[in-house]
MDAnalysis code that builds the backbone (N, CA, C; Angstrom):
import MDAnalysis as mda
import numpy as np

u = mda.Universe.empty(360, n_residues=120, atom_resindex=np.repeat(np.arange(120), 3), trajectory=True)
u.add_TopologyAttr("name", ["N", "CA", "C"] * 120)
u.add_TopologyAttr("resid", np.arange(1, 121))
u.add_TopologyAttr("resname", ["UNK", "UNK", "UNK", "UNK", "UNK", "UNK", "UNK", "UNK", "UNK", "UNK", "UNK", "UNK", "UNK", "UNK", "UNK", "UNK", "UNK", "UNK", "UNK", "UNK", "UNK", "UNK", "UNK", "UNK", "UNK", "UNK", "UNK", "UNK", "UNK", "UNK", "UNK", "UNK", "UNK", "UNK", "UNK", "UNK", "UNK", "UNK", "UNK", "UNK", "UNK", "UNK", "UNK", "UNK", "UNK", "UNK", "UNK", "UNK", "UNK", "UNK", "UNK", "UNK", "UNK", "UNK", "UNK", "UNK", "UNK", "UNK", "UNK", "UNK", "UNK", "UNK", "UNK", "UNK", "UNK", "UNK", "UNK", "UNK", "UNK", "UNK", "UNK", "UNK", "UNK", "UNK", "UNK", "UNK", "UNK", "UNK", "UNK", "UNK", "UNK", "UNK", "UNK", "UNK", "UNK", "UNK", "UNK", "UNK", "UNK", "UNK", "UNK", "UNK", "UNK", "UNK", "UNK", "UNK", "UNK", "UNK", "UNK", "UNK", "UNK", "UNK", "UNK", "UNK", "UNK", "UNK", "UNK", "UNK", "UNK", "UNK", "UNK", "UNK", "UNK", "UNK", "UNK", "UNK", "UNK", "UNK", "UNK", "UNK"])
u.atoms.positions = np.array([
    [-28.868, 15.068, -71.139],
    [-28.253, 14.800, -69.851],
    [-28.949, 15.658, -68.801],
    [-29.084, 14.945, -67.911],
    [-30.063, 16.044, -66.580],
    [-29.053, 16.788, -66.254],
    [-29.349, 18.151, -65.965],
    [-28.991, 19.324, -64.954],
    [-28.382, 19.601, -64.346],
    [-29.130, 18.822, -63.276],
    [-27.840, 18.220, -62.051],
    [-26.773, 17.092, -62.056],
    [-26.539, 16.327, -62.792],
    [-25.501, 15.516, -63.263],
    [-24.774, 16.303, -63.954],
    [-24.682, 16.907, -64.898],
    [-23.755, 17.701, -65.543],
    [-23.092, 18.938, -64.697],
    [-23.936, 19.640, -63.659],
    [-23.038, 20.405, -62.763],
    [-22.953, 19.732, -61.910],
    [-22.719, 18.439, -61.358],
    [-21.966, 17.881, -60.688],
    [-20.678, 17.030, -61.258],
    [-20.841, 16.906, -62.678],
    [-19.544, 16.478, -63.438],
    [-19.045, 17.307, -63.742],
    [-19.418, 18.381, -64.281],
    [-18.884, 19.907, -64.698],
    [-18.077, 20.483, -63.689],
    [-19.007, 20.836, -62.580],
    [-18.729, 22.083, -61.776],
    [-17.752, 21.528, -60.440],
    [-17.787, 20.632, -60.116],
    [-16.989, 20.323, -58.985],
    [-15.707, 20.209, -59.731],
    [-14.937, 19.775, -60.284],
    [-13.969, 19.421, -61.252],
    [-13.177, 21.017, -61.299],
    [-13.852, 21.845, -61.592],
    [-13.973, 23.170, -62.409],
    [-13.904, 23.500, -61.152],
    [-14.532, 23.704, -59.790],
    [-14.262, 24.634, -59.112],
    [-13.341, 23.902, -57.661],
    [-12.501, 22.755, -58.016],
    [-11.559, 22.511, -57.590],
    [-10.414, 23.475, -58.219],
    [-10.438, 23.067, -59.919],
    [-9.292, 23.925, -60.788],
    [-9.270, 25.105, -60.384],
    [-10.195, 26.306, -60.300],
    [-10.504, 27.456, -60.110],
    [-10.135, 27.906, -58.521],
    [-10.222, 27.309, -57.350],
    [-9.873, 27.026, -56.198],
    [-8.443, 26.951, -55.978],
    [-7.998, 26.020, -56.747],
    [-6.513, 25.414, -56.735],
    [-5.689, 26.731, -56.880],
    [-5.877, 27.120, -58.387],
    [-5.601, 28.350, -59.179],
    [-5.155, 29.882, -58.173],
    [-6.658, 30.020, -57.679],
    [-7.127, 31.532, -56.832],
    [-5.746, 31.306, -55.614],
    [-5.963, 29.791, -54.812],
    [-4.996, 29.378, -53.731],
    [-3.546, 29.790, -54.115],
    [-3.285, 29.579, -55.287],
    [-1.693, 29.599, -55.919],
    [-1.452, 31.091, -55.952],
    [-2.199, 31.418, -56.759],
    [-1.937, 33.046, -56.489],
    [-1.833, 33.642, -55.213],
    [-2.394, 33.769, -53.936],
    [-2.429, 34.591, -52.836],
    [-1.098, 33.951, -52.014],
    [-1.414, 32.391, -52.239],
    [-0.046, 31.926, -51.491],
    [1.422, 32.182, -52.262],
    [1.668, 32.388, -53.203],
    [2.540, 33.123, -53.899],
    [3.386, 34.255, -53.555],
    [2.475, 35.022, -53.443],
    [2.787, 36.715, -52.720],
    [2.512, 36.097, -51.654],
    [2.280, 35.101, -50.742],
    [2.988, 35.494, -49.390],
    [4.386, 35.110, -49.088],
    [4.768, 34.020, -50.099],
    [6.001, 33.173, -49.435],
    [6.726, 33.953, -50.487],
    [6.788, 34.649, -51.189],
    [7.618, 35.260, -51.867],
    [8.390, 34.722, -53.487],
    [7.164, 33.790, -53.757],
    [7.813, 33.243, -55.287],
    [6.803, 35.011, -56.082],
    [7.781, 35.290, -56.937],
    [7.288, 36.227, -57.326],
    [7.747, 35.908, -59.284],
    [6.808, 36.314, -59.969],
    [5.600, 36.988, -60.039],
    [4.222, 36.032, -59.666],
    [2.852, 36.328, -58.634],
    [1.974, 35.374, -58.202],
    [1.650, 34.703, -59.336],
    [1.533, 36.025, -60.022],
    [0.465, 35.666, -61.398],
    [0.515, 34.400, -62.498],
    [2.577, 34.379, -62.724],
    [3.180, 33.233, -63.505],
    [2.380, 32.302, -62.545],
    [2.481, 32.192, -61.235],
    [2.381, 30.533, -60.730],
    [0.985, 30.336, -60.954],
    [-0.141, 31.055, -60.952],
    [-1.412, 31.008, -61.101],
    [-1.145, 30.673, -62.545],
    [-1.076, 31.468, -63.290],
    [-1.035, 30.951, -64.699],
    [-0.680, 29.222, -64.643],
    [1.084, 29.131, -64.257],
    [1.021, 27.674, -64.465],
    [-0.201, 26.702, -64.017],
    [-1.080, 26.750, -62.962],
    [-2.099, 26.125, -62.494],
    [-3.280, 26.332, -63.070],
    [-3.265, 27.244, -63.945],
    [-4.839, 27.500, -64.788],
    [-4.049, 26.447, -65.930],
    [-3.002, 26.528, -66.269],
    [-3.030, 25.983, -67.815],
    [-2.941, 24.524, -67.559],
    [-1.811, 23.984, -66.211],
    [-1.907, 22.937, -66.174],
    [-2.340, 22.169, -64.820],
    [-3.998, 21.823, -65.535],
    [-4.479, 21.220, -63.920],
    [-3.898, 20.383, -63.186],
    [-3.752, 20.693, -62.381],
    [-3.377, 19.753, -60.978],
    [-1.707, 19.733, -60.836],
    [-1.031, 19.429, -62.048],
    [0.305, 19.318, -62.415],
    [1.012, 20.282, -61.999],
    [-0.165, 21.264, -62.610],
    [0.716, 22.712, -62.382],
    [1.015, 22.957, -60.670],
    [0.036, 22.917, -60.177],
    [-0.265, 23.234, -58.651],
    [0.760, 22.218, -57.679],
    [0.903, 20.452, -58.309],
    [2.094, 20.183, -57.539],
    [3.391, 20.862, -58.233],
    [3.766, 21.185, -59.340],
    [4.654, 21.437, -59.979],
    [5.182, 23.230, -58.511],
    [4.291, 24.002, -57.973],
    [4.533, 25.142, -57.474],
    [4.554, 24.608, -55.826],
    [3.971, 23.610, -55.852],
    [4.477, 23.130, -54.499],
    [5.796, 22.478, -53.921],
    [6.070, 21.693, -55.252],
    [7.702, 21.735, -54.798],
    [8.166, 22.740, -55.088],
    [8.161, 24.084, -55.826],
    [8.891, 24.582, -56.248],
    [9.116, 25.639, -54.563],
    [8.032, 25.481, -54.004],
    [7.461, 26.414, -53.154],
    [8.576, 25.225, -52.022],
    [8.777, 23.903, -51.855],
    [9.318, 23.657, -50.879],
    [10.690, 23.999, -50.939],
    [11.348, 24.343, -52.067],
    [12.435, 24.546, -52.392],
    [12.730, 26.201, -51.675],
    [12.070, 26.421, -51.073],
    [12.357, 27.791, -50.221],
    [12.625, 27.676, -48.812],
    [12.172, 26.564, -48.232],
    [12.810, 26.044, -47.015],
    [13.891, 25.395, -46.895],
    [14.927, 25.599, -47.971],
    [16.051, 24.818, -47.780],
    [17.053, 25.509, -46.833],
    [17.544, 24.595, -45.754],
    [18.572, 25.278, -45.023],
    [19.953, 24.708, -45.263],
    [20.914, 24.884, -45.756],
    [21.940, 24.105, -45.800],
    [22.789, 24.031, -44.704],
    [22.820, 24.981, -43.863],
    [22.988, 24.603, -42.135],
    [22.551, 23.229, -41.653],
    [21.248, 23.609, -41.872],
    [20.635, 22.252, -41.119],
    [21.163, 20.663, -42.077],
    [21.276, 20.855, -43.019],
    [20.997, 19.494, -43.261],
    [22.281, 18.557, -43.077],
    [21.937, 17.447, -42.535],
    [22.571, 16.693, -41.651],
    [23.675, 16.097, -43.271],
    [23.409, 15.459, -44.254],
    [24.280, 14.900, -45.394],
    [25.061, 16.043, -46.557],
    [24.891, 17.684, -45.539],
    [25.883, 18.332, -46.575],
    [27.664, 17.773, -46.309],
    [28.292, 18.236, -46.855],
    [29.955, 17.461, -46.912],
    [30.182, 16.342, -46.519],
    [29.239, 15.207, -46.531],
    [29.390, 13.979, -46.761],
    [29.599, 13.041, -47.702],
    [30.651, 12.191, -47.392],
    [30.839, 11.361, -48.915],
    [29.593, 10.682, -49.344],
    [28.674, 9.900, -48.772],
    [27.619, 9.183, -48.691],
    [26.319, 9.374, -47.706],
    [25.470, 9.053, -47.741],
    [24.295, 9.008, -46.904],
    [24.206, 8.146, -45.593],
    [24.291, 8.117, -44.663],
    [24.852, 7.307, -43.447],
    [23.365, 7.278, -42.716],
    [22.368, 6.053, -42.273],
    [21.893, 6.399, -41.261],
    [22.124, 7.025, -40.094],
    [21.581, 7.043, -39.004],
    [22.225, 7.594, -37.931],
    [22.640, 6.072, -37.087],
    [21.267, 5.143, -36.998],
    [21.863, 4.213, -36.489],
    [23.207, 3.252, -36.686],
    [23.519, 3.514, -37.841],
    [24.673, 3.138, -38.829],
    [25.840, 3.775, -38.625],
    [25.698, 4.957, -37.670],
    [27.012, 5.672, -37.805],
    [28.328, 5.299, -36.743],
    [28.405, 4.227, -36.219],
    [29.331, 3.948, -35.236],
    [30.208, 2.552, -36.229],
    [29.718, 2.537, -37.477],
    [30.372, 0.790, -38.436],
    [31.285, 1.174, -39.090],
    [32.456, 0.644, -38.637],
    [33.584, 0.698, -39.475],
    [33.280, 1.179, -41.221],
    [33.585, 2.194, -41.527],
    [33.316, 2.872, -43.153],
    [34.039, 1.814, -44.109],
    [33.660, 1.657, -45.291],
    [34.346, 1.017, -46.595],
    [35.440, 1.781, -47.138],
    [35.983, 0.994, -46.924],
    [37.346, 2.198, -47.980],
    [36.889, 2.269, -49.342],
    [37.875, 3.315, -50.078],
    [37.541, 3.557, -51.038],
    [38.823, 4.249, -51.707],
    [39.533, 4.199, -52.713],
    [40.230, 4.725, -53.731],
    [39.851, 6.439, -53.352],
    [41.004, 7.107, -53.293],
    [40.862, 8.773, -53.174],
    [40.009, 9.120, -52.173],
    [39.924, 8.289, -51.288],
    [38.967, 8.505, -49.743],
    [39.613, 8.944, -48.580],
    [38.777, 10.341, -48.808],
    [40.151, 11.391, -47.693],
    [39.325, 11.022, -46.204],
    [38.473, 10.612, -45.868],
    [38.086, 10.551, -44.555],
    [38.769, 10.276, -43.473],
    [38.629, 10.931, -42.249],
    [39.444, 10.539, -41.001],
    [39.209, 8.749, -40.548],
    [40.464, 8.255, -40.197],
    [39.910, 6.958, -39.643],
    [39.298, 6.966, -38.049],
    [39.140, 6.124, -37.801],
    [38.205, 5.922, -36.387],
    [39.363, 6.823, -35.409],
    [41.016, 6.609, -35.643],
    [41.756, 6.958, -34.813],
    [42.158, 8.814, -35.372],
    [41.556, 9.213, -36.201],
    [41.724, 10.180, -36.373],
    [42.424, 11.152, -37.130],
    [42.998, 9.544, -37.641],
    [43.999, 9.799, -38.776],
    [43.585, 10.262, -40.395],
    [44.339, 10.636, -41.327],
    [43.686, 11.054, -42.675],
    [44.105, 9.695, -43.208],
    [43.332, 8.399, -43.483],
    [43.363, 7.385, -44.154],
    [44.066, 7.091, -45.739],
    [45.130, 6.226, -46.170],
    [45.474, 6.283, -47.541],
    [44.639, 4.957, -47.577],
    [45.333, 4.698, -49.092],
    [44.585, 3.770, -49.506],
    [46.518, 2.348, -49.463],
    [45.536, 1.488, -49.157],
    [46.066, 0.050, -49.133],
    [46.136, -1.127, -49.686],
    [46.767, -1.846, -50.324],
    [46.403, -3.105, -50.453],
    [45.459, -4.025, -49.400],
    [45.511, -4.016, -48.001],
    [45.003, -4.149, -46.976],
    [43.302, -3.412, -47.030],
    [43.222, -2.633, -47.727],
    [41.988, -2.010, -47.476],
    [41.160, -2.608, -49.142],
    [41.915, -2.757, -50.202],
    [40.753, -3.315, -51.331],
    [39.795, -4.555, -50.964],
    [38.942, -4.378, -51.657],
    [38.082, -5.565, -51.470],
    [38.612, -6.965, -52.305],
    [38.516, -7.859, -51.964],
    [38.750, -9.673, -51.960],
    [38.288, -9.628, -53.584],
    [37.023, -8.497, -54.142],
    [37.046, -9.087, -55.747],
    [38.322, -8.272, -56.619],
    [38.507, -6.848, -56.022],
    [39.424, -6.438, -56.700],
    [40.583, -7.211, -56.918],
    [41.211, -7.907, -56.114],
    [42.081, -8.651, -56.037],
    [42.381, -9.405, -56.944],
    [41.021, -10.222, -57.043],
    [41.209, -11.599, -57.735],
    [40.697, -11.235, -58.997],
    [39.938, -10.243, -59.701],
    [40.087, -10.224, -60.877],
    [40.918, -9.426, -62.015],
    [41.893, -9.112, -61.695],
    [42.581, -8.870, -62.129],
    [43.795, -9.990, -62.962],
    [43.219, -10.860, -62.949],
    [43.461, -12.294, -64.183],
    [44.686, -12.950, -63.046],
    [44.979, -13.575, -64.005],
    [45.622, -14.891, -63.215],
    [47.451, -14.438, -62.966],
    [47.546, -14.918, -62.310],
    [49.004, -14.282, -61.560],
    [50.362, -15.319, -62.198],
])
């Protein structure tokens, strides 16, 4: 095999891994996942995997639970979505539109609950 084909299959490959690796470590000790060395390790042993594997782990340090808009929510609501009459639901403590603490109703099940419950 020529020379230069083999350190260009070899060595670029290899000094991405080695790159990746060195990166994991310094950025480590700055954001404060500690020990650097484990996360470098994980990225020497497992290429590429390892390195996304420390990047989420690494986004998991910006979590604010202040900020985020779906903490103590029953469900995920767009925003544009948020003015539509809600679905009821069995044990659904939510305020109604008028402000009230909502029970549950015959008036509020859905049309299948109704009807399958066999023949009357």
């Amino acid at each position: 095999m020529d020379p230069l084909l083999l350190a260009i299959v070899v060595g670029i490959p290899l000094a991405w891994h080695v790159g990746l690796t060195v990166f994991t470590y310094y950025d480590a000790g700055k954001v404060g996942l500690e020990p650097p060395a484990k996360w470098a390790a994980i990225t020497a042993v497992l290429p590429l995997f390892g390195f996304f594997i420390y990047l989420f782990e690494r986004s998991e340090l910006d979590y604010d639970p202040e900020t985020d808009p779906y903490r103590g929510n029953n469900f995920n609501i767009h925003p544009s979505r948020a003015d539509d009459t809600p679905l009821r639901s069995r044990g659904d403590d939510r305020l109604t539109p008028e402000g009230e603490v909502g029970e549950w109703t015959d008036e509020d099940a859905d049309e299948n609950d109704r009807t399958s419950s066999g023949p009357e």
